[in-house]
N, C-alpha and C positions, 0 to 999 in steps of 0.2 A: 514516447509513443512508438508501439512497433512499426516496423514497415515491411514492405518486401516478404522474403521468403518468412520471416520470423513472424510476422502476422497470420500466414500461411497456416503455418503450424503450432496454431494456441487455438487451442478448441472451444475456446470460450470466446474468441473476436473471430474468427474462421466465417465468414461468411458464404466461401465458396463463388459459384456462379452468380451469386445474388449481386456481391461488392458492383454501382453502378459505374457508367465508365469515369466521371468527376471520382468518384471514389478510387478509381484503378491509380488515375493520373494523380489521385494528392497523397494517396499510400504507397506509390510505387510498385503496382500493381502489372502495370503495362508491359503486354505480352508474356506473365504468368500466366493467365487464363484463359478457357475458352472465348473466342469471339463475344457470342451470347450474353447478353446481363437476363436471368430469369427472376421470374418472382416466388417466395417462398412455395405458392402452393404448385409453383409447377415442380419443384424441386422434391415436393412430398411425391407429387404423383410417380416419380422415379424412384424413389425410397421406397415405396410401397412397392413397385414392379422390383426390383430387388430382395427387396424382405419374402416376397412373394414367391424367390426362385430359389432359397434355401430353404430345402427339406431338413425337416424336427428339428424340435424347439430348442436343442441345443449349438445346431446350426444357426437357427435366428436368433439368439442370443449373441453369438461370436458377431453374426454383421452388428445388430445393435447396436454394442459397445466400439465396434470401431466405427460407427459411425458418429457415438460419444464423443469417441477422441478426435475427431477433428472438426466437427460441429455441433456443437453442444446447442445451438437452440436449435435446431432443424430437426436434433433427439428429441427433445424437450416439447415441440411441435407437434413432433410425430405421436409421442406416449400420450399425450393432454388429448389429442385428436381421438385417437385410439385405443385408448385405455383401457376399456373391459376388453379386447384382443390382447394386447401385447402384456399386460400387468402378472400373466402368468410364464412369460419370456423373459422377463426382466427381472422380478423376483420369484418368491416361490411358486411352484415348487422346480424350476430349470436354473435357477440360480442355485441347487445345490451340484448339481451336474458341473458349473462352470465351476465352483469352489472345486471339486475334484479336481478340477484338470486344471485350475490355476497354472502351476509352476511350467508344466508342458505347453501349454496355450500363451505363457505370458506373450502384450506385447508393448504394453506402454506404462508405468507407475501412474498411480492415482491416491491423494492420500498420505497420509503421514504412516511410516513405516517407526514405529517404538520398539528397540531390542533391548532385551534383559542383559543382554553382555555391556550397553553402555548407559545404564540409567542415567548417566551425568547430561548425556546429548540430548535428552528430552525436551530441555528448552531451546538448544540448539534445531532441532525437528520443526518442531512448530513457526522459530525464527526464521528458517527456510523458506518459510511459506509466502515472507516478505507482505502480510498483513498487521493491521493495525489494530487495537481495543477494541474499537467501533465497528469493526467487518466483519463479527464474525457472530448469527445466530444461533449457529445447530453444530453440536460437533456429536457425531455418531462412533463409539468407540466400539469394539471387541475384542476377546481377548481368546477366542475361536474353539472354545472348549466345547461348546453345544452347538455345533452348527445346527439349525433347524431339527428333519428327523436325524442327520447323519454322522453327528458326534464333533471328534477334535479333528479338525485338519487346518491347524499351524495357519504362517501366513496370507494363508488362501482366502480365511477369511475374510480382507478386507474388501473381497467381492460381497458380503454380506451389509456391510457397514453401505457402500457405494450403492448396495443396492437401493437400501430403505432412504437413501438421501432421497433417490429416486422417486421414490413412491412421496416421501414430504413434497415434494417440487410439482409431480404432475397432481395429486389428489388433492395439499391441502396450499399451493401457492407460495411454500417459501421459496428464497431465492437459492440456485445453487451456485453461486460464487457468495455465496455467505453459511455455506455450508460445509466442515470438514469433515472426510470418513475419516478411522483410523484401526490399527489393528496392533495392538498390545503383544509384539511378537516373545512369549515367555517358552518355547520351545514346543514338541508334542510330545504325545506318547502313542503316535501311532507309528508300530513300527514299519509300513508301509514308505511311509515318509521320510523316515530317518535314513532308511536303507536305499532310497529313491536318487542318483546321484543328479538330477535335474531338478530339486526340492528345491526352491529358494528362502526357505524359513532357516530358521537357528534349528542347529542338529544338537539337540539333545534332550535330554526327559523334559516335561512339564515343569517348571518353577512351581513351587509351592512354598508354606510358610512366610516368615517374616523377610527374605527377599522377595517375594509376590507384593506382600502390602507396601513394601517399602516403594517400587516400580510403580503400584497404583495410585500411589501419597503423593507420588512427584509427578504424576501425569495428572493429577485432579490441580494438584497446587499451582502449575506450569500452567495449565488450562484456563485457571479461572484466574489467574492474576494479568495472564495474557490479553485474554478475550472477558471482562468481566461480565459480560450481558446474553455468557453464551448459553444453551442450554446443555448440558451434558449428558447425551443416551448411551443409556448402556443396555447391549445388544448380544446376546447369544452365549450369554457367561452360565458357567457351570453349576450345578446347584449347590456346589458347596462353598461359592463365592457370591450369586448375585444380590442374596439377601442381604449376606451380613455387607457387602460394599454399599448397599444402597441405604441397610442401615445408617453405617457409619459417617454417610455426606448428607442427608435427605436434609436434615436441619443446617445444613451449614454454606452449600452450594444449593443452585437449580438444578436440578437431577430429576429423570426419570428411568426404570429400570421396563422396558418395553416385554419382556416374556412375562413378568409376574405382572404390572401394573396394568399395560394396555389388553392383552390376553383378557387376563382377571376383569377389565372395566365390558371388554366387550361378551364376556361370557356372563355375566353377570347381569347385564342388558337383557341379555337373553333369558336368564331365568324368571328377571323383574317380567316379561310378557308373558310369563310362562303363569307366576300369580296373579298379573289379572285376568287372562283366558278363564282360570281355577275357581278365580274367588275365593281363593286360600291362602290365608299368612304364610307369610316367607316365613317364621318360625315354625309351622306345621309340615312345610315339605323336608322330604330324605331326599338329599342331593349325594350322589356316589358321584366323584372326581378319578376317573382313571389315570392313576399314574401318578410319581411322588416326586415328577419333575420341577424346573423354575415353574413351567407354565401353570400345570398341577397345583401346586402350593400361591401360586399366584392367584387364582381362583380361587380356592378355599379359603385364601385371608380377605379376601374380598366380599366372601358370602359371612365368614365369620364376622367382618369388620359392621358388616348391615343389619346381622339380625343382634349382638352383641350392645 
């Protein structure tokens, strides 16, 4: 059981002002903290007067997250409370702003870091994590090639990954200590990055071919022999990967591919109200799909797969 300062500093048991004094005296706690024992929602009412005194969103993004890192339910409190505000601070569209500036902004690891220069360590990665088969529901992978609208930028990405945990936790109730982000570092090709001496990704071109699959064989295999109950998302992959990946595991792992599937299910939603407004078969409307992106083609196989 932690105690003391190491309780302190794990964002996940971090209770801050709230820990009561019986709690101070059997944690060891006494005289780390203020006087004061608060209750959670006095504790919001301060978060909120903070959040409140950072100008643009990517200003409140930076407190968010470190507000993340040292109290993860007081975050988690806050977002659930707040969530048509903040769900545009925390993922898109300010979470591409923070993927930019990843490496310069770094200030604490989150996540599993996977490099192509040691594909052996993969299962060593995960073992790190010091979890068990049964802890683990959601694992949110990328491999940072399509961030959102704004392309490759390397291992910045796994602000992406960390984000949409986010969004599962406040919107749909999973847990996030049973959630891993992670980010598939195979290098970039933005020479922004490479030339960047503050980058902290792998410096060099983008992996491609059969060392890429081979990296993604051993991050599926490592994943599901580990955690066998988990789900495995996959998050912002390229279009010339996320198809045929999702092909290749769909039947064999729990896998979801969120640009093409969920996109695709919610665009798709959209058109189903669109034929009954019409009171016209989905095979008699002409649907134009802009763009031949994952999300793009994720769509269209979705309207394909209905009227088909």
């Amino acid at each position: 059981m932690l105690r003391g300062q190491a309780l302190l500093a794990d964002p996940r048991l971090n209770k801050q002002s709230a820990f009561t004094d019986s709690e101070r005296e059997e944690l060891g706690l006494v005289g780390l903290l203020p006087q004061r024992v608060e209750t959670i929602d006095q504790q919001l009412a301060r978060v909120r007067r903070q959040l409140s005194e950072h100008h643009g969103m990517l200003a409140k993004n930076v407190y968010l997250r470190e507000l993340h890192d040292r109290n993860e339910t007081l975050f988690y409190r806050l977002l659930i409370d707040d969530l048509p505000e903040l769900m545009p601070i925390v993922y898109t569209p300010t979470v591409g702003e923070a993927i930019r500036e990843y490496s310069h902004a770094f200030r604490r690891p989150r996540g599993v870091y996977l490099q192509s220069r040691w594909p052996e360590d993969v299962p060593k990665a995960f073992g790190n994590l010091g979890l068990g088969p049964d802890d683990v529901d959601l694992i949110v992978a990328t491999d940072s090639e399509a961030i959102l609208g704004i392309g490759d930028w390397g291992v910045g990405g796994i602000d992406i990954a960390i984000g949409k945990i986010s969004v599962y936790v406040a919107a749909a109730g999973v847990d996030p200590e049973r959630a891993i982000p992670v980010v598939i570092d195979v290098g970039t090709d933005r020479t922004g990055l490479l030339t960047d001496p503050g980058y902290l990704g792998e410096k060099h071109a983008r992996l491609r071919g059969s060392k890429y699959d081979d990296l993604i064989d051993r991050y599926v295999t490592t994943a599901t022999e580990m955690f066998p109950n988990a789900l495995l998302h996959w998050e912002d992959f390229g279009e010339a990967n996320a198809r045929r990946i999702l092909d290749r595991y769909r039947d064999s792992v729990c896998t979801f591919n969120d640009d093409m599937q969920g996109t695709g299910a919610i665009a798709f939603a959209a058109i189903l109200s669109g034929v009954k407004v019409t009171e016209t078969p989905l095979a008699d409307h002409r649907v134009i799909v802009f763009g031949a992106g994952t999300a793009g083609v994720g769509i269209a196989d979705q309207i394909r797969d209905a009227i088909v």
